[in-house]
C-alpha positions in Angstrom: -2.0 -11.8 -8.0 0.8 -11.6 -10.7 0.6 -14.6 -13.4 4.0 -15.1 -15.1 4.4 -16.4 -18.4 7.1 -16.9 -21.7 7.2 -14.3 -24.5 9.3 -14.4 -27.9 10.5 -11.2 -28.3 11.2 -11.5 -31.8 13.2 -8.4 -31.8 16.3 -9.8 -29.6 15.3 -13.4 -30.3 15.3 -14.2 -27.0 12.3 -16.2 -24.9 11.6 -13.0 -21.6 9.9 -13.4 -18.4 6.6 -11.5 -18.5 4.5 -11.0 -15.7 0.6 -9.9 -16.0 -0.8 -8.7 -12.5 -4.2 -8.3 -11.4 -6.4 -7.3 -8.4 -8.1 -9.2 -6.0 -11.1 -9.3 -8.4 -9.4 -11.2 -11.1 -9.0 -7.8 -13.4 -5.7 -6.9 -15.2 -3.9 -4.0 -13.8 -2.1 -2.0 -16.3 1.1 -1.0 -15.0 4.0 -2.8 -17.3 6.2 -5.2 -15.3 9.7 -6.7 -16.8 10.9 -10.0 -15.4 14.1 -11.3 -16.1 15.5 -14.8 -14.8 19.3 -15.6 -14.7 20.7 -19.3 -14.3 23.8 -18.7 -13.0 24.8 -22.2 -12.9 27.8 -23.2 -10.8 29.6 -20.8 -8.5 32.6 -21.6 -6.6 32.9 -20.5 -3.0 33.4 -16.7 -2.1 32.9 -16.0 -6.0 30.8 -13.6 -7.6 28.3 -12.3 -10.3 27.1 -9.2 -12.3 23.9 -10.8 -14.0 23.4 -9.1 -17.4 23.0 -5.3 -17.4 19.0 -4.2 -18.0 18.3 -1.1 -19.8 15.2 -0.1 -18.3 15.0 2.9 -21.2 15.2 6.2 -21.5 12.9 8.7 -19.2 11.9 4.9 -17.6 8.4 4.1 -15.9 9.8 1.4 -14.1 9.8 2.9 -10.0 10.6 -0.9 -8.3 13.2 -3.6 -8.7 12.7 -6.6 -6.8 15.5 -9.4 -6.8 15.3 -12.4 -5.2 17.2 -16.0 -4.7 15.6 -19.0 -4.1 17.6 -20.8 -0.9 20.7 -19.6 1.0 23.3 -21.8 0.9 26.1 -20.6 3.6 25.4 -17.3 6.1 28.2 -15.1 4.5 26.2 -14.8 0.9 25.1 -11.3 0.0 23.2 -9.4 -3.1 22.9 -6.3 -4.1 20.7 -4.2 -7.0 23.2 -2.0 -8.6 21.7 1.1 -10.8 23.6 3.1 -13.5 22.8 6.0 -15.6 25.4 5.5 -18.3 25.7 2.0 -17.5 29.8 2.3 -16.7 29.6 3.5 -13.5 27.2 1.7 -10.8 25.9 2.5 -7.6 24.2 0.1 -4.9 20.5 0.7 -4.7 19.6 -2.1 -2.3 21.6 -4.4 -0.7 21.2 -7.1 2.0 23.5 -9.6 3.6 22.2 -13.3 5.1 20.1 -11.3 8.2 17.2 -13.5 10.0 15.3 -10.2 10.8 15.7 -8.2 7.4 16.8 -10.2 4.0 15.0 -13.1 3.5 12.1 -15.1 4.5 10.8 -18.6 4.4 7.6 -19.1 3.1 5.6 -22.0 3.9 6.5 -25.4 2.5 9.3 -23.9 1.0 13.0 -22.6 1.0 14.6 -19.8 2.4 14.6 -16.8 0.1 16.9 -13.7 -0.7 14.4 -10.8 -1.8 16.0 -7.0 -2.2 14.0 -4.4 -3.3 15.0 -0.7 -3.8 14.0 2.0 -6.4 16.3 2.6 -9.8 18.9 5.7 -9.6 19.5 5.3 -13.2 18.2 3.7 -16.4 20.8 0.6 -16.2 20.4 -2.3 -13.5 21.6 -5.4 -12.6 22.1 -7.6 -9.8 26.0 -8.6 -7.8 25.8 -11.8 -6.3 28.5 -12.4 -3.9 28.5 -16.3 -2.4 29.8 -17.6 1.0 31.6 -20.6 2.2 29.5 -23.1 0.0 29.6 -24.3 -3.5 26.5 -23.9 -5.8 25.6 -25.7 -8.4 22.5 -24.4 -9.8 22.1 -20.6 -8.4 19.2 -18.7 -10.5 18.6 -15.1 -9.7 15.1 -13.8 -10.6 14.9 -9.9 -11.1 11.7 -7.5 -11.8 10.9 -4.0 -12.6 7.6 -3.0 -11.8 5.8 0.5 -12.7 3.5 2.9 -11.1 4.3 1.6 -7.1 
């Protein structure tokens, strides 16, 4: 079970995604897990987005990114987790493009989802966000680094 909650980093000033997991049993598992939530707002047609880069730190724990969209709008969208180890120069780690059988799933009672997951080539990530044929109005990426699986 992961619980997700709000914390003030006071450092950057900025209210971050934190996620706490725990086992079946109800106790906290200790492996540190960043969360990070971008609302995108509108995006025209066939237009894209780098979300903001991560820095997952030097000598990083973090071993998974997960990044996921709520809903698919049109069947050309596509996103990718891009990793960087100087941050300038950016490679695909995981990619997927609207596929019935590999990049998304609809849970039940609820909308489609994009979810990519791959493991970090460098300490800098982010995600690329590439829309189809359909206006959005209110896209949000969600993207996590987890530790230790």
């Amino acid at each position: 079970m992961i619980l997700e909650g709000t914390y003030y980093n006071s450092t950057t000033g900025q209210d971050e995604t934190r996620c706490i997991r725990c086992n079946s049993s109800g106790y906290l598992i200790g492996a540190p897990t960043l969360a990070f939530t971008y609302d995108v707002g509108a995006l025209p047609a066939n237009g894209s987005i780098n979300t903001d880069v991560v820095d997952l730190g030097e000598g990083s724990i973090y071993t998974l990114l997960i990044a996921r969209k709520s809903g698919i709008a049109s069947s050309q969208e596509s996103m990718s987790i891009n990793s960087s180890i100087d941050g300038v120069r950016w490679l695909v780690t995981a990619s997927a493009n609207f596929n019935p059988n590999l990049a998304w799933h609809s849970p039940s009672g609820s909308n489609n989802q994009f979810v990519v997951q791959g493991r970090p080539i460098g300490r800098f990530v982010r995600i690329n966000f590439k829309n189809g044929s359909t206006n959005q109005t209110n896209l949000v990426l969600e993207l996590a680094a987890l530790a230790g699986v």
